[in-house]
GUTIKOL-497678 format. One line per 5 residues: number of its first residue (from 1); their letters; for each residue x, z, y of N, C-alpha, C, O, CB. Coordinates in steps of 0.001 Angstrom, whole numbers, plus 500000, padded with zeros to 6 digits. Glycine has a CB too. Layout:
<nodes>
NUM) a) X Z Y X Z Y X Z Y X Z Y X Z Y ~ ...
</nodes>
This chain:
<nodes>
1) xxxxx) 898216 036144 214521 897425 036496 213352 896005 036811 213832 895772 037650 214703 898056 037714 212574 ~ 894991 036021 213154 893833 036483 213900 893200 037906 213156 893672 038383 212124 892698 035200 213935 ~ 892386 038301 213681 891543 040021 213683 891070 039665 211887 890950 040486 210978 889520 040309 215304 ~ 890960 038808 211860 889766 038556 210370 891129 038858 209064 891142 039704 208169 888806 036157 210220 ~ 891945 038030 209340 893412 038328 208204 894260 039589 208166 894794 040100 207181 894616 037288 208511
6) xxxxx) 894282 040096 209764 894966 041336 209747 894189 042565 209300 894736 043615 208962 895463 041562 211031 ~ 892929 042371 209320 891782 043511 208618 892078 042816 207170 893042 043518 206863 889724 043447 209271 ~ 891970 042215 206426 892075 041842 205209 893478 042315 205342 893286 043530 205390 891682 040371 204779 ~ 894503 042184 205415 895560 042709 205225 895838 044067 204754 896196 044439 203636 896017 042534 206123 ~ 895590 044783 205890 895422 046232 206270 894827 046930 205046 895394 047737 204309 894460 046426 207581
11) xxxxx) 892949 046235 204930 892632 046812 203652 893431 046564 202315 893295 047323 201355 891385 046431 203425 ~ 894217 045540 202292 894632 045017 200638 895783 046531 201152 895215 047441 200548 895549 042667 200137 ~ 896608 046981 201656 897454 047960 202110 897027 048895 201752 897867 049605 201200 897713 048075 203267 ~ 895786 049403 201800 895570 050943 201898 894932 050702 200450 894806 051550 199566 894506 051729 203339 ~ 894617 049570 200414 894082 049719 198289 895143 050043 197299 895078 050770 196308 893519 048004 197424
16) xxxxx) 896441 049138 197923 897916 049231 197369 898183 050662 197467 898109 051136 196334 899076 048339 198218 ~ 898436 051467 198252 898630 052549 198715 897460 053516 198018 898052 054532 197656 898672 052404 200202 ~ 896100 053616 197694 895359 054364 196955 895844 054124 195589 895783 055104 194846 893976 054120 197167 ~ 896302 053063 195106 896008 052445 193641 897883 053796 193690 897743 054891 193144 895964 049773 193225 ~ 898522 053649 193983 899410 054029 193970 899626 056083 193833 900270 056857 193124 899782 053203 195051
21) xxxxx) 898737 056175 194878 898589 057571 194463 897990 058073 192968 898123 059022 192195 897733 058109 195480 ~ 897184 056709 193080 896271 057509 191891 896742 057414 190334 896108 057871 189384 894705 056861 191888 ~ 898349 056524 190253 899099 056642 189530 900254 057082 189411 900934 056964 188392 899077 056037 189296 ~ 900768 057915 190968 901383 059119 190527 900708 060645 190478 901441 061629 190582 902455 059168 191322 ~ 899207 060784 190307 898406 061713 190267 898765 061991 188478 899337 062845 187801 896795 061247 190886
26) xxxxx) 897853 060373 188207 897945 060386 186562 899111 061063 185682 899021 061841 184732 898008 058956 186131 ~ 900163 060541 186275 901507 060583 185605 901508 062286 185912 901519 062927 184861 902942 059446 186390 ~ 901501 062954 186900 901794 064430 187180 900719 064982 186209 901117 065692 185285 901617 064960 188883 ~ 899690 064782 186304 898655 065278 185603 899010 065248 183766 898605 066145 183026 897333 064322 186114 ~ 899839 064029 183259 899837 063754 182245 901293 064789 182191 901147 065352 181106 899669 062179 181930
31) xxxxx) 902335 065209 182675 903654 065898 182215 902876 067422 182509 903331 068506 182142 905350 065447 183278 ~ 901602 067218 183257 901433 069203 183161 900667 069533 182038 900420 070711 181780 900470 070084 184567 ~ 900193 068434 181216 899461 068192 180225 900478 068882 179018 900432 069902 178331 899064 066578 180164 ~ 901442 067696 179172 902446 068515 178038 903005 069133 178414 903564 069237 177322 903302 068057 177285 ~ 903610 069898 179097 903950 070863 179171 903113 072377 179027 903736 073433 179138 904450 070586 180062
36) xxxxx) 901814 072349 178800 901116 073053 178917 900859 073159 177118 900731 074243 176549 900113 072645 180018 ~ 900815 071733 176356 900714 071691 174807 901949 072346 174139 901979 073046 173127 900595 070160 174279 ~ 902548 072112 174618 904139 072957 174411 903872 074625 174259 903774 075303 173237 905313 072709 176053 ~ 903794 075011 175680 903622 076094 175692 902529 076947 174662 902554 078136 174345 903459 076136 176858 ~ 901791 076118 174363 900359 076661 173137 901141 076474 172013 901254 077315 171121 898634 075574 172957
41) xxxxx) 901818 075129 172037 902428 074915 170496 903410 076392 169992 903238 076969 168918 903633 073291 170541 ~ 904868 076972 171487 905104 078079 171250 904798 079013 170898 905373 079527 169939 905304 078294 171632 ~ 903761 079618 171534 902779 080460 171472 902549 080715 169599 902875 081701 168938 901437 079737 172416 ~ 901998 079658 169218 901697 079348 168234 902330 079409 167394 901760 079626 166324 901370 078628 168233 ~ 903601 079284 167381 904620 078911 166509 904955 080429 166502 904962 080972 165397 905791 077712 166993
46) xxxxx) 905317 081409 167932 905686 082949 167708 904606 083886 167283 904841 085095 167268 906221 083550 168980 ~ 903334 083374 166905 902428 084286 166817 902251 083980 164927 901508 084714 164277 900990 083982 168045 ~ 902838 083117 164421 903036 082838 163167 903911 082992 162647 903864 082792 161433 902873 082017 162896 ~ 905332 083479 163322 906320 084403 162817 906483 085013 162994 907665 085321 162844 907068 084448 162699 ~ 905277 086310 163707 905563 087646 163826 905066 088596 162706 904421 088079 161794 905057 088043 165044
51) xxxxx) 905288 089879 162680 905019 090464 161625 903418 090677 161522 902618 089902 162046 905827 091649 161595 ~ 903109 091643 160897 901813 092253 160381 901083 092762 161423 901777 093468 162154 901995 093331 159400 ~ 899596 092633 161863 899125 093611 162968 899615 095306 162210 899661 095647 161028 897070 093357 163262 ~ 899941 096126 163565 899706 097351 163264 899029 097546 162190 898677 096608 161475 899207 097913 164131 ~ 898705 099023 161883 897853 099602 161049 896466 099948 161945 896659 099632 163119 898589 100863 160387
56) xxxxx) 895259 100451 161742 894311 100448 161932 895008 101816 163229 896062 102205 162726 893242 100500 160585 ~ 894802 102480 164413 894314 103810 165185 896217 103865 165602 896682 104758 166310 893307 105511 163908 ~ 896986 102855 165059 898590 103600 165281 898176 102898 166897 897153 102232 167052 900518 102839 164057 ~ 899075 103160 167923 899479 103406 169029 898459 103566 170127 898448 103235 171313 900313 102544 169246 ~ 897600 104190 169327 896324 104235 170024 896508 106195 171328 896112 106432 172469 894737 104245 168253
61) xxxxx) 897248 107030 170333 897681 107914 171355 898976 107949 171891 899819 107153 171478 897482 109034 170986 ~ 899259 108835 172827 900823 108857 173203 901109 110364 172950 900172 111153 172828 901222 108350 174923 ~ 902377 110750 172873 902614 112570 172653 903564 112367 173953 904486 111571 174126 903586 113412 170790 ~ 903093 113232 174696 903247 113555 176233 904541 114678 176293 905293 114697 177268 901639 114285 176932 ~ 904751 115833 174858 905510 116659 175075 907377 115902 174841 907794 114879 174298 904915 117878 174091
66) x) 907948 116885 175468 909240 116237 175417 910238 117323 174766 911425 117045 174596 909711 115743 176933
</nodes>
């Protein structure tokens, strides 16, 4: 194999090999994506079936005696 094909080789290899990371980057990047919309969607969903804020000053002190 002469020097000129095995360098062309080599590079088409390491392009294969970049192109490759950079689509299991995507893909990881895209499931932390949703999983992260999820978690807001929860969020969201328990902060819309919870009750009433407090009242205005309630748990604002503590009574220390026992």
């Amino acid at each position: 194999m002469d020097p000129v094909s095995l360098a062309a080789a080599v590079q088409m290899l390491g392009t294969a090999q970049n192109q490759q990371i950079g689509v299991a980057i995507a893909r990881q990047q895209l499931t932390a994506d949703k999983a992260v919309a999820g978690l807001v969607a929860e969020g969201a969903q328990s902060a819309a079936s919870a009750g009433p804020p407090a009242p205005p000053g309630q748990g604002l002190s503590v009574d220390l005696r026992v």
